[in-house]
C-alpha positions in Angstrom: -2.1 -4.6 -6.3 1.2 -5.0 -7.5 0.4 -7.9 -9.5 -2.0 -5.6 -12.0 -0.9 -3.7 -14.7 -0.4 0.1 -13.7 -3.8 1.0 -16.2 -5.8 -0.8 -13.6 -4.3 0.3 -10.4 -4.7 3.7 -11.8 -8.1 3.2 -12.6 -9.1 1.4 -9.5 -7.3 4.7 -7.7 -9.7 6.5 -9.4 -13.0 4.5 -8.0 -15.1 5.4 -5.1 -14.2 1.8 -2.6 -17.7 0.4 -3.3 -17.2 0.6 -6.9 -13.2 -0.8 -6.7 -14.3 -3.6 -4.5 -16.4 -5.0 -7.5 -13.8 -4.5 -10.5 -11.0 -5.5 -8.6 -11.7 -9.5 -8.7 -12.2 -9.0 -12.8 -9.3 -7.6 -13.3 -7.5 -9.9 -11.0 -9.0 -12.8 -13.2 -7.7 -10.8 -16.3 -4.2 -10.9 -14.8 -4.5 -15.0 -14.2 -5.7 -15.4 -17.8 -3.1 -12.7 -19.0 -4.9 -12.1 -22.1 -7.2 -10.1 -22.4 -8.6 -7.1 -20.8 -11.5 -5.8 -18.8 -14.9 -4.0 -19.7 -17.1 -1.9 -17.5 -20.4 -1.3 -18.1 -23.3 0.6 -16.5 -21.6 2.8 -14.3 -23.9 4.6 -11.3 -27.0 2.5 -10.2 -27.4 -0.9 -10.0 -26.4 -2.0 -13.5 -22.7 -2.0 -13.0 -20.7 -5.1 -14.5 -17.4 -5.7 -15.0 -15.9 -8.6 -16.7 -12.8 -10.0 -18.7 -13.3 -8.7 -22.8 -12.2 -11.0 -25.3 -12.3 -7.7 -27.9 -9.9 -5.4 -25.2 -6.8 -5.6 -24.9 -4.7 -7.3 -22.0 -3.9 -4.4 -19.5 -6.8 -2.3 -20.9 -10.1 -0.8 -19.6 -12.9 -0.2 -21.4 -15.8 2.3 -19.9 -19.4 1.9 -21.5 -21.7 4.5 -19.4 -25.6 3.2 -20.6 
């Protein structure tokens, strides 16, 4: 994980491992495309998403709970 920015180790820290397993390749994508950040949506259930936001900011995290 040292290749993240410390706003998503921190966040992936505080994940349950399930949850962290399915963020983690997102924001590793973020990091390859080094602009722009990541967006997480649906938390608890099924209807989690994560994916790289063109309207976040690289290094950033966005939380939508629906």
């Amino acid at each position: 994980m040292n290749d993240l920015p410390a706003s998503y180790v921190e966040y992936l820290l505080s994940l349950e491992e399930h949850h962290a397993a399915m963020v983690l390749p997102v924001m590793r994508e973020s990091v390859a495309e080094g602009t722009h950040g990541v967006h997480v949506r649906g938390l608890g259930g099924h209807s989690e998403q994560a994916y790289v936001d063109e309207t976040v900011p690289f290094g950033h995290v966005k939380v939508t709970v629906t």
